[in-house]
C-alpha positions as CSV (number, residue, x, y, z in Angstrom):
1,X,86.4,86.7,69.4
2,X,86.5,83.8,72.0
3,X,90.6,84.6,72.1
4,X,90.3,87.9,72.1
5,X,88.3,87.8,75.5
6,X,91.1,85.0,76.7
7,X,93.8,87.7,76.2
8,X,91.3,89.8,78.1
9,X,91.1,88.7,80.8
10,X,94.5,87.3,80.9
11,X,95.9,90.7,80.8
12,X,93.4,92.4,83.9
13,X,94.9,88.9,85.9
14,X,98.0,90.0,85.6
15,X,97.5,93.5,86.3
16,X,95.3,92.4,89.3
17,X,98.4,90.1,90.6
18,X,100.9,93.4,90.0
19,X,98.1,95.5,92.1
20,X,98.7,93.2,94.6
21,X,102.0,92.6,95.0
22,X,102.3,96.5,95.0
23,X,99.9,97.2,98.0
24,X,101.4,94.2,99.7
25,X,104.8,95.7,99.5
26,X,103.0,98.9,100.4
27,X,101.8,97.3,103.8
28,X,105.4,96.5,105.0
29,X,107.2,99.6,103.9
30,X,104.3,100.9,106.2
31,X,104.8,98.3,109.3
32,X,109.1,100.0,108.8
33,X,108.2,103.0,109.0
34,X,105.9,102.2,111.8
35,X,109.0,100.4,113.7
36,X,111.4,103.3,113.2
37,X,109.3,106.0,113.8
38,X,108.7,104.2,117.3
39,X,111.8,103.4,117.7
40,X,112.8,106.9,117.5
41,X,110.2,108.1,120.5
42,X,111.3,105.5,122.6
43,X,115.3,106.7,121.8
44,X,114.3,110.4,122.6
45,X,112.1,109.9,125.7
46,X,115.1,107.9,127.1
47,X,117.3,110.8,126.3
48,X,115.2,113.3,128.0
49,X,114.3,110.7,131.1
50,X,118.0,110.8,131.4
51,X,118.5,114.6,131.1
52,X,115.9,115.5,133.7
53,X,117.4,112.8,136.4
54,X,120.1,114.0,136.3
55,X,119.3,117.2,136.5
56,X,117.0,116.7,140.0
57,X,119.4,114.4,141.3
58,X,121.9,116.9,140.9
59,X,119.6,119.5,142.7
60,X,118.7,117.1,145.0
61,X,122.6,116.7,146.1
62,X,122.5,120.8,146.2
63,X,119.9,120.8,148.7
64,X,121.1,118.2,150.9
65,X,124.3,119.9,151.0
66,X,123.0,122.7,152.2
67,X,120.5,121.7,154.8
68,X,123.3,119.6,156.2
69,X,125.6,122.9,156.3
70,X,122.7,124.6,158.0
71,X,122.3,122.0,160.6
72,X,125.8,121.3,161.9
């Protein structure tokens, strides 16, 4: 009996220990994901911050051109 309840116990260790090194592993796949999915804002917003500049400062050269057209 007294082994029996060594094996026991011995065997819910070991499951504990593989319960943890699963969430563990969990955790950082989580933190990547995390990373990349920020990453991936960051990449668009600098793509659109780049679109619209260059849109206005296009208009902006537009304008000017005009106004100085106008004036002379």
């Amino acid at each position: 009996m007294k082994t029996l309840n060594t094996i026991l116990i011995a065997a819910a260790l070991s499951a504990g220990l593989a319960f943890a090194d699963d969430a563990k592993q969990d955790m950082k796949n989580a933190g990547t994901d995390t990373k990349d999915a920020a990453k991936n804002a960051g990449h668009g917003i600098k793509k659109g911050t780049k679109h619209v500049v260059h849109k206005a400062s296009g208009k902006t050269e537009e304008g000017a051109a005009k106004v100085n057209a106008k004036t002379q």
